[in-house]
VEXPALUM-719851 format. One record per residue (C-alpha): x, y, z; residue number from 0. Coordinates in nm, 3 decimals. Example, Ala and Ser with C-alpha at 12.3 -4.5 7.8 and 13.67 -1.06 7.14 Angstrom:
! VEXPALUM-719851
+---------+---------+---------+-----+
:       X :       Y :       Z :   n :
+---------+---------+---------+-----+
:   1.230 :  -0.450 :   0.780 :   0 :
:   1.367 :  -0.106 :   0.714 :   1 :
+---------+---------+---------+-----+
***
This chain:
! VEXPALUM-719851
+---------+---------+---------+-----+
:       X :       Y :       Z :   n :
+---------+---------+---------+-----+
:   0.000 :   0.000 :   0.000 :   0 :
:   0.122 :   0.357 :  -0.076 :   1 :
:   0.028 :   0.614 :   0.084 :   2 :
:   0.075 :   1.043 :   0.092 :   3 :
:   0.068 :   1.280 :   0.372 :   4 :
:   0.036 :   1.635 :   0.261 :   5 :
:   0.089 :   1.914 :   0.556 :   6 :
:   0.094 :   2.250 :   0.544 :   7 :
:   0.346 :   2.496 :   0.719 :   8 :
:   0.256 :   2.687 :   1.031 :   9 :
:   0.313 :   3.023 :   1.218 :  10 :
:   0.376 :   3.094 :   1.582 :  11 :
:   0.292 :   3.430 :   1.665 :  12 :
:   0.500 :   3.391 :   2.014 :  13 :
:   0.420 :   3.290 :   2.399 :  14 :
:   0.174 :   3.414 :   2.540 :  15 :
:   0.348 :   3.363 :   2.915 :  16 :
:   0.750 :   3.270 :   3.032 :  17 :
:   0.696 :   3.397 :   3.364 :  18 :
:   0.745 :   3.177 :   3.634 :  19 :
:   0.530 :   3.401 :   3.856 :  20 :
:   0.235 :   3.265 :   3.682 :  21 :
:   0.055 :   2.894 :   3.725 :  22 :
:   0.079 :   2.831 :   3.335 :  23 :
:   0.370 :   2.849 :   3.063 :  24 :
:   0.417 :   2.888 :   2.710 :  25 :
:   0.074 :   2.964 :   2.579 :  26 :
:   0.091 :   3.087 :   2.274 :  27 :
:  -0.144 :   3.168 :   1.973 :  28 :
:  -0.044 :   3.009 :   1.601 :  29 :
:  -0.207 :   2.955 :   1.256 :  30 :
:  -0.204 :   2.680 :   0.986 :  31 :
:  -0.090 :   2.795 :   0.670 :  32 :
:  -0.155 :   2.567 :   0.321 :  33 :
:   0.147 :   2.673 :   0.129 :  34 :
:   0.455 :   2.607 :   0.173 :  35 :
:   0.363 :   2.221 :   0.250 :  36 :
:   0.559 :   1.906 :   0.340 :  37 :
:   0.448 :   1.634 :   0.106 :  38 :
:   0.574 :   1.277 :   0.191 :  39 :
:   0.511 :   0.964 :   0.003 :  40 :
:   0.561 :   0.612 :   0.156 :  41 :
:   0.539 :   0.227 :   0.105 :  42 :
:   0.602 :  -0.034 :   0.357 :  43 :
:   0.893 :  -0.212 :   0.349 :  44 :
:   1.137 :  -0.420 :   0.591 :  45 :
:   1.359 :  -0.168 :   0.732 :  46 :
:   1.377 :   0.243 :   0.671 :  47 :
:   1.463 :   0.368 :   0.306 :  48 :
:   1.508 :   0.723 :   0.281 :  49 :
:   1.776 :   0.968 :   0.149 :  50 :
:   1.662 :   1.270 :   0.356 :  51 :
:   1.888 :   1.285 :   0.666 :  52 :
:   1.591 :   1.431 :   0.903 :  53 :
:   1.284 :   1.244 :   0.772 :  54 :
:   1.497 :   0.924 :   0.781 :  55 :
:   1.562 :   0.976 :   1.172 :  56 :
:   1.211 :   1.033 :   1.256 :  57 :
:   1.102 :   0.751 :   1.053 :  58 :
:   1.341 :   0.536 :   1.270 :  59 :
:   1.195 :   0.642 :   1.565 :  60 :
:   0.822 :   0.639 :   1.429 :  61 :
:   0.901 :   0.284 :   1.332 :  62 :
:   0.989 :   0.223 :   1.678 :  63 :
:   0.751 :   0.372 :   1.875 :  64 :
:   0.456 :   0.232 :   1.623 :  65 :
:   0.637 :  -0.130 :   1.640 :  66 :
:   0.647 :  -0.154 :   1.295 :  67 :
:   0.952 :  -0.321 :   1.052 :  68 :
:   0.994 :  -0.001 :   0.814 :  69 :
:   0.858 :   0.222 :   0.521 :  70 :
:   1.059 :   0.327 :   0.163 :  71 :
:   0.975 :   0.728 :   0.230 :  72 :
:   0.984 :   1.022 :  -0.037 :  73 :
:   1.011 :   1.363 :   0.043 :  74 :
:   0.834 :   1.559 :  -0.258 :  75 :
:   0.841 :   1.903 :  -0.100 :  76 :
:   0.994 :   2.039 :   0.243 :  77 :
:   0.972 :   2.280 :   0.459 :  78 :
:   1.290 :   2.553 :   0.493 :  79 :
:   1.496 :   2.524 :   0.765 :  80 :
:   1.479 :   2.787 :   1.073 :  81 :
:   1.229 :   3.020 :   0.854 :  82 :
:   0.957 :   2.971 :   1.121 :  83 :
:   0.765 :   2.762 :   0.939 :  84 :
:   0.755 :   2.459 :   1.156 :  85 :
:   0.966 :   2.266 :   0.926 :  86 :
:   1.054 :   2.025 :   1.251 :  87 :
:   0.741 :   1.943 :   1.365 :  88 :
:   0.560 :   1.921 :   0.996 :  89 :
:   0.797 :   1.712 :   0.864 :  90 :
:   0.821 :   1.508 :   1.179 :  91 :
:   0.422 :   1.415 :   1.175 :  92 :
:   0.447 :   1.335 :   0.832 :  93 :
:   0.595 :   1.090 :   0.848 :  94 :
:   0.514 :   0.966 :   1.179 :  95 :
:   0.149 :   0.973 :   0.997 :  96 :
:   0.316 :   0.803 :   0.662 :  97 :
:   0.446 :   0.505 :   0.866 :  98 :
:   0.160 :   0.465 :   1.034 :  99 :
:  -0.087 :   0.482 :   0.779 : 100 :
:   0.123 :   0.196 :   0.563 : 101 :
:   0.130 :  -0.019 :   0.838 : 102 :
:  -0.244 :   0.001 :   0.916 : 103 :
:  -0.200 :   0.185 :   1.261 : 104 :
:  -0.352 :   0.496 :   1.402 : 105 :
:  -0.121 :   0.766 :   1.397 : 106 :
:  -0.262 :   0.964 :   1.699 : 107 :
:  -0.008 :   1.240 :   1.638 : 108 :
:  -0.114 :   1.458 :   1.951 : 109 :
:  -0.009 :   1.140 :   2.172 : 110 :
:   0.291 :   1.008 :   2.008 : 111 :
:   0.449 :   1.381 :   1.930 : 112 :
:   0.642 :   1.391 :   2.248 : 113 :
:   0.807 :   1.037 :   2.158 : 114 :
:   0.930 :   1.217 :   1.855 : 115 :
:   1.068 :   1.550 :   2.067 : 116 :
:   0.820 :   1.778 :   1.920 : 117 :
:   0.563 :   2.017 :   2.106 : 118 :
:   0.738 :   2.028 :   2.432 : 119 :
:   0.680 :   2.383 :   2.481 : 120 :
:   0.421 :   2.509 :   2.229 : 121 :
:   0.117 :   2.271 :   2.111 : 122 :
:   0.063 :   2.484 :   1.802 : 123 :
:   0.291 :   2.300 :   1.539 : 124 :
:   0.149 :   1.947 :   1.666 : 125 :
:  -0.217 :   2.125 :   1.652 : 126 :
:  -0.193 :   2.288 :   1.368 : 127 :
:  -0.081 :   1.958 :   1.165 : 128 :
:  -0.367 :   1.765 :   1.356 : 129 :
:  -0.633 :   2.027 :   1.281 : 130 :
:  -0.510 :   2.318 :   1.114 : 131 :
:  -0.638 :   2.629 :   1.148 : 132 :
:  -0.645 :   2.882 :   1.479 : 133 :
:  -0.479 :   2.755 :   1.727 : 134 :
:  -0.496 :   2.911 :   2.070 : 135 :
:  -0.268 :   2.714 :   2.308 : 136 :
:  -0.316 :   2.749 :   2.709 : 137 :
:   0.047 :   2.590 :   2.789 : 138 :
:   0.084 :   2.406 :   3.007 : 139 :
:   0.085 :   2.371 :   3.445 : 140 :
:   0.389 :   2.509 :   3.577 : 141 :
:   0.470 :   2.208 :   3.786 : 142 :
:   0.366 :   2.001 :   3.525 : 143 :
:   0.571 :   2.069 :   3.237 : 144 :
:   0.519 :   1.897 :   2.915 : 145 :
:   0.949 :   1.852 :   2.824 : 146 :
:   0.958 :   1.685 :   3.184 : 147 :
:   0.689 :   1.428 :   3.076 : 148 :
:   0.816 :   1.382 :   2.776 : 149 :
:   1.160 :   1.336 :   2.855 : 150 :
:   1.042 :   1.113 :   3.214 : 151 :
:   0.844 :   0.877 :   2.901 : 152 :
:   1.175 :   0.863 :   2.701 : 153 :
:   1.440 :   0.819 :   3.017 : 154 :
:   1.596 :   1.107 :   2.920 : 155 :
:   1.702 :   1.394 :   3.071 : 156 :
:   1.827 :   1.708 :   2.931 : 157 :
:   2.072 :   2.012 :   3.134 : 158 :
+---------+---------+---------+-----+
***
């Protein structure tokens, strides 16, 4: 089965709240855009076929987390680099939702995002790709933070 996941970039208009004085963090406001996109193509296969550097990590680690063998993955457009489009986080899903979707398995991005290092701080970019868009975010509790969750699921920690 082939399948394509077609994404479009996002914008984060900033956080709303960094103060430590206050019982949330990192709210923040954002908006789905539908050009520029990520488009990804993909086809199961036995272990992880892909030339770009970046989708070919978090295909690795989709594969993991999803249990699956592998998927032969095409890039057909990308996101820029450090532009502020969300290139990270797009392109991430993507192919999170690629692997999935060739191996029959729910992709349940807003779940599985954190396994994959993305929306530890802002929920816009793994909102934005689940729903597109206006995306108000609330943050998150103070003494709940989502990057200590996160890294707690993946025994990591980070100085």
């Amino acid at each position: 089965m082939s399948v394509l996941v077609e994404t479009g970039a996002r914008l984060h208009f900033g956080f709303l709240n960094l103060s430590l004085s206050h019982d949330r963090l990192y709210g923040s406001l954002g908006l789905a855009l539908e050009t520029p996109r990520v488009v990804v193509t993909g086809e199961a296969a036995d272990d992880v076929r892909c030339p770009h550097a970046r989708a070919r990590a978090y295909a690795e680690r989709a594969c993991e987390i999803l249990g699956v063998p592998g998927i032969e993955l095409t890039i057909r457009e990308d996101l820029p680099e450090h532009a502020g489009l969300g290139s990270g986080t797009q392109l991430a899903l993507s192919v999170l939702a690629a692997v999935a979707s060739v191996h029959d398995r729910a992709p349940a991005v807003r779940e599985r995002a954190p396994e994959l290092d993305r929306g530890g701080r802002s929920g816009v970019g793994v909102a934005t790709f689940d729903g597109g868009g206006f995306v108000l975010d609330a943050g998150h509790r103070r003494d709940c933070s989502r990057q200590k969750r996160h890294r707690a699921a993946r025994g990591r920690s980070r100085r």
